[in-house]
TORKOL-4160 file (C-alpha; in steps of 0.2 Angstrom, whole numbers, padded with zeros to 4 digits, m for minus):
265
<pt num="1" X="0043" Y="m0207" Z="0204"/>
<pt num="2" X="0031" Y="m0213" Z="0189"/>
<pt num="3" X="0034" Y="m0231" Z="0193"/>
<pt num="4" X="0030" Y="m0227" Z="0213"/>
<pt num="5" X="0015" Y="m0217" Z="0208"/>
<pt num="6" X="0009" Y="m0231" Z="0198"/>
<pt num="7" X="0012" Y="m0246" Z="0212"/>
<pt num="8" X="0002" Y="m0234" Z="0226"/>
<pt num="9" X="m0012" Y="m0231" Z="0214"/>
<pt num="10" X="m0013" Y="m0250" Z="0210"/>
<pt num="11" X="m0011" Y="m0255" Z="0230"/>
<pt num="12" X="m0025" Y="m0242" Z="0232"/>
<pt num="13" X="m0037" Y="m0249" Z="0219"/>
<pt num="14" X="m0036" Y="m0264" Z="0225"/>
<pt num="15" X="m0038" Y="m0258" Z="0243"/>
<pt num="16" X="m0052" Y="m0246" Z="0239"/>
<pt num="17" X="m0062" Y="m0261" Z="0227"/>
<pt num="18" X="m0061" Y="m0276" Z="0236"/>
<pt num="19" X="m0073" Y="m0287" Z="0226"/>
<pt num="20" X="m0063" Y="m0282" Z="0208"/>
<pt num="21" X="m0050" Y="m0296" Z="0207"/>
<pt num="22" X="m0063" Y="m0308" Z="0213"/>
<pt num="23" X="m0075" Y="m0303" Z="0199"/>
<pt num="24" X="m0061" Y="m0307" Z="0185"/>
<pt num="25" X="m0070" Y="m0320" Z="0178"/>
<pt num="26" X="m0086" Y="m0309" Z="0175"/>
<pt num="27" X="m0091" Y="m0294" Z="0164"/>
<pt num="28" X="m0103" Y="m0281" Z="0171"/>
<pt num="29" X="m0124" Y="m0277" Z="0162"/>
<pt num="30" X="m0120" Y="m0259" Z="0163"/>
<pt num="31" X="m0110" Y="m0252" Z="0149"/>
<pt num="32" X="m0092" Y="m0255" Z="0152"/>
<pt num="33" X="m0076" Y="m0255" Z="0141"/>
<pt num="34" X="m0063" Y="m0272" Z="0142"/>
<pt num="35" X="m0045" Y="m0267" Z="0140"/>
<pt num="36" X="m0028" Y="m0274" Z="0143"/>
<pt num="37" X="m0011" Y="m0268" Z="0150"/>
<pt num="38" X="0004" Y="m0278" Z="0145"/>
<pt num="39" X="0024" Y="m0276" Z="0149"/>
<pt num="40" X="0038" Y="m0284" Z="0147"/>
<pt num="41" X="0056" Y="m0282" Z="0152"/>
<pt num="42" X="0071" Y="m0295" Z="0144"/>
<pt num="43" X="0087" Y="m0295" Z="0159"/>
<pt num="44" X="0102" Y="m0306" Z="0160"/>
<pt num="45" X="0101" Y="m0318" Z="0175"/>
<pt num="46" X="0112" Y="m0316" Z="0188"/>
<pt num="47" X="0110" Y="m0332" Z="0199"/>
<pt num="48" X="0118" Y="m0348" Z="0193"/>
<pt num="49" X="0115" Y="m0363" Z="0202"/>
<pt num="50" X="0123" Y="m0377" Z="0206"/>
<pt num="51" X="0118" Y="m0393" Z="0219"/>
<pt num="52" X="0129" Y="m0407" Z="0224"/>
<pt num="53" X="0124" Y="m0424" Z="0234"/>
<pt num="54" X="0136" Y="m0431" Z="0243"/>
<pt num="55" X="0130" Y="m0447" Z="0249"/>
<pt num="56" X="0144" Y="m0463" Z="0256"/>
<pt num="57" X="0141" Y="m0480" Z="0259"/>
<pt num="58" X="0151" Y="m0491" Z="0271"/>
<pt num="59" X="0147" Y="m0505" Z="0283"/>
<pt num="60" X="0158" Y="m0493" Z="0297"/>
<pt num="61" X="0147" Y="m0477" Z="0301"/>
<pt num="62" X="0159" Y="m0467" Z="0306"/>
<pt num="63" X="0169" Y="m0469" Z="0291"/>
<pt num="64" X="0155" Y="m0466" Z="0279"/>
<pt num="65" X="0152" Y="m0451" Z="0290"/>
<pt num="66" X="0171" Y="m0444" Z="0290"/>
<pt num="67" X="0172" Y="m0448" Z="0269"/>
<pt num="68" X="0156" Y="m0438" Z="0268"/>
<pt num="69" X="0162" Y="m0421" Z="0279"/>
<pt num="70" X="0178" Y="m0423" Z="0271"/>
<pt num="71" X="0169" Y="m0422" Z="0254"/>
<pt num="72" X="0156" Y="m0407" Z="0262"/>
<pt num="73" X="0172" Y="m0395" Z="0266"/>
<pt num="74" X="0184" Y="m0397" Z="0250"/>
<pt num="75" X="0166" Y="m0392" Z="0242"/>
<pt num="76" X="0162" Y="m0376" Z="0251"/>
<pt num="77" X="0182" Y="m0370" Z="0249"/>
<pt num="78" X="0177" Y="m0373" Z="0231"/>
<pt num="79" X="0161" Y="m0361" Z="0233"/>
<pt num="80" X="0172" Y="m0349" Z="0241"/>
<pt num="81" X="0186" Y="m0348" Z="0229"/>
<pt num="82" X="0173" Y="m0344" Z="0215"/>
<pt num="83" X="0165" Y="m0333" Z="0223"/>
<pt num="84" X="0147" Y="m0340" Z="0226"/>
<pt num="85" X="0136" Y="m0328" Z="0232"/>
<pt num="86" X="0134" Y="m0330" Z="0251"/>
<pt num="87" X="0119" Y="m0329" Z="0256"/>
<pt num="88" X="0117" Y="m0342" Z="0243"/>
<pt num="89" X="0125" Y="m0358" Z="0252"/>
<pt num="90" X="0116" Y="m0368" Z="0259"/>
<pt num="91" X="0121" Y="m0385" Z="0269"/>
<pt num="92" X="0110" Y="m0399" Z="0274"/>
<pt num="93" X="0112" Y="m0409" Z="0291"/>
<pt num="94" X="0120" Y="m0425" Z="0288"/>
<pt num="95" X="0107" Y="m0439" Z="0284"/>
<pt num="96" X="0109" Y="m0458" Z="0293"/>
<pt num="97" X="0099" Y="m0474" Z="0284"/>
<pt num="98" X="0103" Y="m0491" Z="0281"/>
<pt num="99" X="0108" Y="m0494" Z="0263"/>
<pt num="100" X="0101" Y="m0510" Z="0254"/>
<pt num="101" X="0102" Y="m0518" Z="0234"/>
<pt num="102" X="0090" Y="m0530" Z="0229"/>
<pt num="103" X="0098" Y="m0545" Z="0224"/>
<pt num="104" X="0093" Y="m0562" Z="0221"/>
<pt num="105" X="0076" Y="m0557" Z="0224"/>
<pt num="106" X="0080" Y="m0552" Z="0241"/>
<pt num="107" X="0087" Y="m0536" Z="0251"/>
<pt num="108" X="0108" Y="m0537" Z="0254"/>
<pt num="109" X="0112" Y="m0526" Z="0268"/>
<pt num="110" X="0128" Y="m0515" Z="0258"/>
<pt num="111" X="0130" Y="m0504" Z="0274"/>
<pt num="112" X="0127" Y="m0486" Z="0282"/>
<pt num="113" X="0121" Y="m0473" Z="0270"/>
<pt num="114" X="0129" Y="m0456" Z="0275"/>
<pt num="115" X="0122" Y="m0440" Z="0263"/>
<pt num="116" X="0121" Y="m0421" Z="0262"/>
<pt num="117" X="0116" Y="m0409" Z="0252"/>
<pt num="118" X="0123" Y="m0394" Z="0247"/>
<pt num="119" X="0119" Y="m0381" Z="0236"/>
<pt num="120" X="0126" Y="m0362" Z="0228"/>
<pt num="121" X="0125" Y="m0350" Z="0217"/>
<pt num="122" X="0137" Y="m0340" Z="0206"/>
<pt num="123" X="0133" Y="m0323" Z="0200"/>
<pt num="124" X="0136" Y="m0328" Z="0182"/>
<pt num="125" X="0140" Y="m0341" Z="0171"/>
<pt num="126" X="0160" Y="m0339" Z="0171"/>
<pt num="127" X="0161" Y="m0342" Z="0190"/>
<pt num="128" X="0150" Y="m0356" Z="0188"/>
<pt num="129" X="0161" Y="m0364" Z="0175"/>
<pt num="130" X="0178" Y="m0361" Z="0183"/>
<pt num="131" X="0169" Y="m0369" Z="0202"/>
<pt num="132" X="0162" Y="m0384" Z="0187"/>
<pt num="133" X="0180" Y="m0386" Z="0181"/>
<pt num="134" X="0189" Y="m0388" Z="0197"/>
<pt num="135" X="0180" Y="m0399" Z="0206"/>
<pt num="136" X="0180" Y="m0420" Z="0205"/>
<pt num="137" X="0162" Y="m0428" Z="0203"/>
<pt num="138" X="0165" Y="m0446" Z="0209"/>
<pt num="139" X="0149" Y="m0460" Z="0213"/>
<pt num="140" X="0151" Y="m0451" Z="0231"/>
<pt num="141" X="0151" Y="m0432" Z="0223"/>
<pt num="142" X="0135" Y="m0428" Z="0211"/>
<pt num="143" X="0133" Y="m0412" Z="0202"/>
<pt num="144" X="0119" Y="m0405" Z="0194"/>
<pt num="145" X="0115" Y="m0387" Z="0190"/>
<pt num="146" X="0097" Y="m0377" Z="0188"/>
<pt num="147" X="0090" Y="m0365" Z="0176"/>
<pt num="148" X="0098" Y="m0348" Z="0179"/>
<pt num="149" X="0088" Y="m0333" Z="0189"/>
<pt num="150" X="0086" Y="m0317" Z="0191"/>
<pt num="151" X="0088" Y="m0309" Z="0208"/>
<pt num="152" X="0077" Y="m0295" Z="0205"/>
<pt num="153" X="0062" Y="m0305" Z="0197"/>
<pt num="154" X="0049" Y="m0301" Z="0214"/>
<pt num="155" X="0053" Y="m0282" Z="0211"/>
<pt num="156" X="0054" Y="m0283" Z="0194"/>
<pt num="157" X="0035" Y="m0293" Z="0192"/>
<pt num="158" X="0028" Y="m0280" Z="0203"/>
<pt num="159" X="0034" Y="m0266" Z="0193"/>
<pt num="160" X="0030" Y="m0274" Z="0177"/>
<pt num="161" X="0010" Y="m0277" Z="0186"/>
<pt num="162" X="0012" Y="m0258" Z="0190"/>
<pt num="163" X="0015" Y="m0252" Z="0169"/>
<pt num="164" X="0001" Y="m0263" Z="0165"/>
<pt num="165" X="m0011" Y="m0258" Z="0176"/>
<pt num="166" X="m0008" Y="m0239" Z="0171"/>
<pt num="167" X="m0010" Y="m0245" Z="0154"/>
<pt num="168" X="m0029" Y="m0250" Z="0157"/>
<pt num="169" X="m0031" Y="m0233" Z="0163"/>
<pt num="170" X="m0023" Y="m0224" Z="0151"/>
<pt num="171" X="m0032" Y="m0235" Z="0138"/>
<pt num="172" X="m0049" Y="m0235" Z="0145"/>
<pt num="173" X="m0051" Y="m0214" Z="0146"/>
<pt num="174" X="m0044" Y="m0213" Z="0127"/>
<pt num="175" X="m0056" Y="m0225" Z="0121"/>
<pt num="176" X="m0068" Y="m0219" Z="0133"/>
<pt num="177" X="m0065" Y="m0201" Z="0126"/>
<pt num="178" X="m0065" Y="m0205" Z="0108"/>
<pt num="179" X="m0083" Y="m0209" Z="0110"/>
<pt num="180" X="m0088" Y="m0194" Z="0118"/>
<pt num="181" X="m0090" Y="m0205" Z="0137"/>
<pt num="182" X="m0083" Y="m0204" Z="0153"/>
<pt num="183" X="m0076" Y="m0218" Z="0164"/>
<pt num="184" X="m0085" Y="m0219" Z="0181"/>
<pt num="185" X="m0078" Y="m0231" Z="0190"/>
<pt num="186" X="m0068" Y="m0248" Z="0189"/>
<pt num="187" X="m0076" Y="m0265" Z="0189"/>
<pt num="188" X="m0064" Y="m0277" Z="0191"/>
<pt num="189" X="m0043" Y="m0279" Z="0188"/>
<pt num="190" X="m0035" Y="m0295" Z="0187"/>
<pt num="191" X="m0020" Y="m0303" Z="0178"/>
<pt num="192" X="m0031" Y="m0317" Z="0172"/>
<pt num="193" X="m0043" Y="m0314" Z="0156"/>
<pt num="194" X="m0060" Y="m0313" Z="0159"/>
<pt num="195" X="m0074" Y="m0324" Z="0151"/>
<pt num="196" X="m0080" Y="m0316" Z="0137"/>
<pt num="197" X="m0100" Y="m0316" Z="0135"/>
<pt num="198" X="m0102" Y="m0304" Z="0118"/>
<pt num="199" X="m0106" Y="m0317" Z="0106"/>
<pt num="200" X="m0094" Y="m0316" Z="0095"/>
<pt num="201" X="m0076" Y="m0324" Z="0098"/>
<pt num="202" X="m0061" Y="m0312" Z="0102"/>
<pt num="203" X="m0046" Y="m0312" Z="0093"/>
<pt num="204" X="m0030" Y="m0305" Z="0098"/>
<pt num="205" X="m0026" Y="m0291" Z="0110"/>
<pt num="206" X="m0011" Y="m0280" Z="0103"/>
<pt num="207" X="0004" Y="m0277" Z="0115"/>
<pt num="208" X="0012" Y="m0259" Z="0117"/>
<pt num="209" X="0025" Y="m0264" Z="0104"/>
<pt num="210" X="0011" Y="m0268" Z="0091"/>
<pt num="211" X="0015" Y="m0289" Z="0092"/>
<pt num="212" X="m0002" Y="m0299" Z="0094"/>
<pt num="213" X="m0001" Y="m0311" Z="0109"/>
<pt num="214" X="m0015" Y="m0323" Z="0107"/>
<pt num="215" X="m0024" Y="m0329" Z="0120"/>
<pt num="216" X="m0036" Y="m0341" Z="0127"/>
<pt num="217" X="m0054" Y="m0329" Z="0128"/>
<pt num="218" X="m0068" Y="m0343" Z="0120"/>
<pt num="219" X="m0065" Y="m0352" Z="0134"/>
<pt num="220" X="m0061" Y="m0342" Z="0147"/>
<pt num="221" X="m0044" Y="m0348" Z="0153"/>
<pt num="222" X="m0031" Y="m0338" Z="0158"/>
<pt num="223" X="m0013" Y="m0334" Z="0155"/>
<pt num="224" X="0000" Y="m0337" Z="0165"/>
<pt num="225" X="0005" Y="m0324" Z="0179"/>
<pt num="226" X="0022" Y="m0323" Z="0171"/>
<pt num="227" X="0029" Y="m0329" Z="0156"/>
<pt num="228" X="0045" Y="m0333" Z="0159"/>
<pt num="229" X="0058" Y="m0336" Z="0142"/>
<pt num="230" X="0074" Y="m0342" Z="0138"/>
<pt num="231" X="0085" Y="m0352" Z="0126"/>
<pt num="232" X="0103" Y="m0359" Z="0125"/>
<pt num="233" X="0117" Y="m0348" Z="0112"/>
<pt num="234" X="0118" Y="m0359" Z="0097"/>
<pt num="235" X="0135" Y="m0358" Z="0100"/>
<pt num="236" X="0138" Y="m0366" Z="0115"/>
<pt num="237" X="0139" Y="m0386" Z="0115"/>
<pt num="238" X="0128" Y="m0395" Z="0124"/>
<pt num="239" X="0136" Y="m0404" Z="0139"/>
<pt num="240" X="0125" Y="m0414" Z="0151"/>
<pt num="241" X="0127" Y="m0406" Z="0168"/>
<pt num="242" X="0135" Y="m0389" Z="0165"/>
<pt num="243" X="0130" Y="m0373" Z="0160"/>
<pt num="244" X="0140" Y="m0364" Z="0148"/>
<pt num="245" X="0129" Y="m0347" Z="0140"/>
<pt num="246" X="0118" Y="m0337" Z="0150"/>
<pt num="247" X="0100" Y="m0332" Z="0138"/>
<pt num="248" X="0093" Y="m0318" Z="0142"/>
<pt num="249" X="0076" Y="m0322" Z="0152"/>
<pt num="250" X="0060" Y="m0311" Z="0146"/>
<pt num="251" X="0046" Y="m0305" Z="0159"/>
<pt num="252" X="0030" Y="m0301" Z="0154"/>
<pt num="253" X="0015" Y="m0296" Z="0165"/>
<pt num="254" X="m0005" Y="m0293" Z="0158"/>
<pt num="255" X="m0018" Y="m0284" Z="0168"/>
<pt num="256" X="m0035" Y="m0286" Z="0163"/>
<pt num="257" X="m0047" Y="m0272" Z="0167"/>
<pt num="258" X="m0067" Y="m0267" Z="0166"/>
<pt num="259" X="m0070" Y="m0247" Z="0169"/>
<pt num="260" X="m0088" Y="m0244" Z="0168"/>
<pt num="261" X="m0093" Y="m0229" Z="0157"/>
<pt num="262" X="m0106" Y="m0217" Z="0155"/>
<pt num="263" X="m0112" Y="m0206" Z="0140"/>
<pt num="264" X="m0102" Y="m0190" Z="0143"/>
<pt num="265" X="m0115" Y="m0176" Z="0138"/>
């Protein structure tokens, strides 16, 4: 219920102060107070994909074109004996072109070029592994595989942009509090830092766990909307094509705040 409260509150500042996200990039005359919300989550992906090209050359179209479907459906019984996720699979219409090599310094017609595409995901590495070690990569059967994901990350982002966004408020009335002032209203909100204008250059702004995270404030750039991390297990041996450890991916979402403030008394 927190986490909902938080998201409706955040939807309603931005509805309710329009001109705040655009102002990120200024700081207000009147007294005001600058803080930052940061959060963070680390979550095991649960998405591992995998892309095949399937692609046949031959001066008889219709053989190039059988080899190629032939190669297209042994693939997908593969996806579906490992359990790829289904809404996952995806299947590109066959593609037709003429296929020439340079030689001599001219073009040498080889043939008809008959491709597809196709593509899955595995919902974790060992799935992916087992569907890796079953099936026959040939000139005509490519495999490639993609960084794992995390299915959840478009909820997860905005839950993570809601904690942060409470965090500017819960930090701007204690600082505000502290020195006998009241907050009067909000300024702006963005997740990119302002530019700063005090005269002075600003160090590091502490995160909830106490780490610094340095950012770029002399000159007014930004950070990233999300920071996404990830590393290979030292353990696991590195073979070109195939994944074989899962890292955790880490999330992290800043909100940058300006509450205007007045003296309390």
């Amino acid at each position: 219920m927190k986490l909902l409260h938080a998201l409706l509150l955040l939807s309603t500042l931005a509805m309710g102060a329009p001109n705040a996200w655009a102002q990120a990039n200024t700081v207000p005359s009147e007294p005001h107070l600058l803080v930052k919300g940061n959060a963070s989550r680390t979550v095991l992906p649960d998405r591992f994909l995998v892309k095949i090209a399937l692609e046949t050359v031959d001066m008889q179209t219709d053989i190039a074109r059988r080899r190629v479907q032939a190669n297209s459906e042994r693939v997908m019984q593969l996806f579906n004996r490992h359990g790829a996720i289904a809404d996952t699979v995806r299947a590109d219409n066959l593609s037709i072109a003429p296929s020439t090599r340079y030689r001599d310094d001219k073009d040498v017609f080889e043939g008809t070029a008959v491709s597809r595409n196709l593509e899955a995901a595995f919902p974790n590495a060992e799935a992916l592994q087992a569907f890796l070690g079953e099936l026959k990569a040939s000139r005509e059967v490519q495999v490639s595989t993609a960084t794992p994901t995390y299915s959840g990350a478009a909820r997860l982002r905005a839950e993570l942009k809601a904690e942060a966004a409470a965090q500017t408020r819960a930090s701007a009335k204690g600082l505000a509090e502290a020195y006998g002032a009241r907050v009067t209203g909000l300024y702006s909100i963005s997740d990119v830092a302002p530019s700063f204008a005090y005269g002075v250059q600003a160090g590091s702004w502490p995160t909830v766990a106490g780490m610094a995270v340095s950012d770029d404030y002399a000159d007014g750039r930004g950070l990233d909307r999300v920071q996404v991390t990830g590393s290979r297990s030292a353990a696991a041996p590195a073979v070109v094509g195939e994944l074989l450890a899962a890292a955790p991916i880490t999330y992290t979402e800043n909100v940058y705040a300006i509450f205007l403030i007045k003296d309390g008394s």
